[in-house]
N, C-alpha and C positions, 0 to 999 in steps of 0.2 A: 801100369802107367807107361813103358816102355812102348809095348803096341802100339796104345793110345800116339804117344810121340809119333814115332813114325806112322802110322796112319793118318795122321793131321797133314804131318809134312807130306805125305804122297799125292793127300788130297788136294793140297794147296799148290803144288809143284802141278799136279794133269790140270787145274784150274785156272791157273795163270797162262801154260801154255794155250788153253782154249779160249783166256780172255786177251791174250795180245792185241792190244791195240784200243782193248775198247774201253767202255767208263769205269768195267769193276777193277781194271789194272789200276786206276789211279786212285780208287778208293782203297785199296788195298794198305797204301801207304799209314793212311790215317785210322784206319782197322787195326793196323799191328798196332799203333801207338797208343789205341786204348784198353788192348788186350796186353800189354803191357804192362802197361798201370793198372789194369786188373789183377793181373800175376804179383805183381807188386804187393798190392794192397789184401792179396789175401796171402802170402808171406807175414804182413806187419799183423796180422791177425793172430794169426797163430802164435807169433815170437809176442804178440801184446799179453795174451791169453797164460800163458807157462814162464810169465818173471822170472818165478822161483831158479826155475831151472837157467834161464838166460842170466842170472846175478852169480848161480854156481860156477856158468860157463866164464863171464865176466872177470872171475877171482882168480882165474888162470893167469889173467896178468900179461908178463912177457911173453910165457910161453903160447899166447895164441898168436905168435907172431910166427911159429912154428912151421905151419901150416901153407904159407903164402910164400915165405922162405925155401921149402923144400919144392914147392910147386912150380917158381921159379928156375931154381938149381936143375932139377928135374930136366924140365924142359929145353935149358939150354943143352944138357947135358945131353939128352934125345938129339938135340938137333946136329950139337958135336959129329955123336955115332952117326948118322945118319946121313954125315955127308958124305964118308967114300964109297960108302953106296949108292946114293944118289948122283954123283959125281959132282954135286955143288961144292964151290969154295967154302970151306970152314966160317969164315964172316958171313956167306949168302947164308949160310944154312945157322947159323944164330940169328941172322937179323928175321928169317921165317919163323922160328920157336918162339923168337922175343918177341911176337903175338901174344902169347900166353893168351889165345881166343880170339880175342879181338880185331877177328878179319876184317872189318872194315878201315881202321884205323892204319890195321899194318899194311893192308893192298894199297893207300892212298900213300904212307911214307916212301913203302918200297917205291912205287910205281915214279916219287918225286924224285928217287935216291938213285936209280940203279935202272928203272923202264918196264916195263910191261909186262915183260916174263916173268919175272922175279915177284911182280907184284899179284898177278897171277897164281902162282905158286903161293905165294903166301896168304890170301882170299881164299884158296880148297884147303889147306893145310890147317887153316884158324878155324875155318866153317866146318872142317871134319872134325875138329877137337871140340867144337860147342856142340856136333851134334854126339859126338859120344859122349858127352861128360851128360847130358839130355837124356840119353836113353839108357847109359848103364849107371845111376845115380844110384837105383833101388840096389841094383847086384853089389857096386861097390861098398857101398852101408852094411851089407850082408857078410859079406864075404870077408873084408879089407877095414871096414869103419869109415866112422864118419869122415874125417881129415883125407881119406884117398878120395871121397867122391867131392867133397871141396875143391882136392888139388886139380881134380881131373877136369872139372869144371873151370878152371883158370881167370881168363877176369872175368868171363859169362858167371860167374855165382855171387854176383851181386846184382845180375840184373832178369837175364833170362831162365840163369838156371836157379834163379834162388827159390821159387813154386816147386819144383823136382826138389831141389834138396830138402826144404823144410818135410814136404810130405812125404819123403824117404827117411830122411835123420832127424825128423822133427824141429823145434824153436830150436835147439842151441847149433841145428845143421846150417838154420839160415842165419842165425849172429854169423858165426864161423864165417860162412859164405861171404857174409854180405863184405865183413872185415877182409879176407881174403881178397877177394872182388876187386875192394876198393886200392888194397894196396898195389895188386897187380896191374890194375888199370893207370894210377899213378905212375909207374916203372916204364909203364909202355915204349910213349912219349920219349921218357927220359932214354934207354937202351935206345931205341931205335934212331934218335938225333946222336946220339954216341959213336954206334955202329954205322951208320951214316958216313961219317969220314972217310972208312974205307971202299964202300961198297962200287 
């Protein structure tokens, strides 16, 4: 599945450079958004398919709150480390982890908050974390368990990466996910209007 990942993504990246400008750039848009909802829908298959197991995962209760919670910590906590060697301000470099994925969202805050660079920065930092949580889904499941490839997938596991985790950690990978996802995607918003203040 990994391969697969990145081979789509290379295909798609040499693709789009040779279509600049022309009509399948624009179709492109409307491509992802149904490939999307395909991804989607055959998630809700699978998690429709094995109840059982999703009502097991269900009875955890509190504790699936676990999972989004440490993913979170996690992240800010990366981005902490991360600044005296990058030489970012401790606030720039929380307000880039407080993506937790979601490059789009955070390039558009940062870029309203702080300008170009930062948002920049924060666009490769969010889209590298969706594309590793993408391609090492199956290793993390293996190696670490289901909850690392959730985490590591940030709020991408409830949307992009929720097809990769179900078919790695099966239905209760993509409950988790999706639960995970949603909270983290909720947080966003809220962190980065927060962090904001300072930036």
């Amino acid at each position: 599945m990994s391969r697969r990942v990145l081979l789509a993504t290379a295909a798609g990246i040499l693709l789009g450079l040779l279509a600049r400008g022309r009509p399948l750039a624009a179709w492109a848009g409307s491509a992802e958004s149904w490939a999307l909802t395909g991804l989607l829908f055959s998630a809700g298959l699978v998690m429709g398919a094995d109840l059982e197991r999703v009502a097991r995962l269900l009875r955890r209760g509190w504790r699936l709150l676990l999972t989004p919670l440490g993913a979170a910590l996690g992240s800010l906590l990366g981005g902490l480390l991360a600044a005296p060697v990058s030489g970012l301000d401790p606030v720039h470099a929380l307000a880039v982890a407080g993506g937790f994925g979601w490059y789009s969202l955070d390039a558009v805050m940062l870029a309203r908050a702080a300008g170009g660079q930062l948002a920049l920065l924060g666009f490769l930092a969010n889209l590298l974390r969706e594309l590793t949580g993408l391609v090492a889904a199956g290793w993390l499941v293996r190696r670490l368990g289901r909850a690392a490839a959730v985490a590591a997938a940030g709020a991408t596991a409830m949307d992009t990466g929720l097809a990769v985790l179900v078919r790695a950690g099966g239905a209760e990978a993509g409950v988790e996910g999706f639960l995970s996802g949603l909270l983290l995607s909720a947080a966003v918003p809220l962190l980065l209007g927060f962090l904001g203040r300072w930036l």
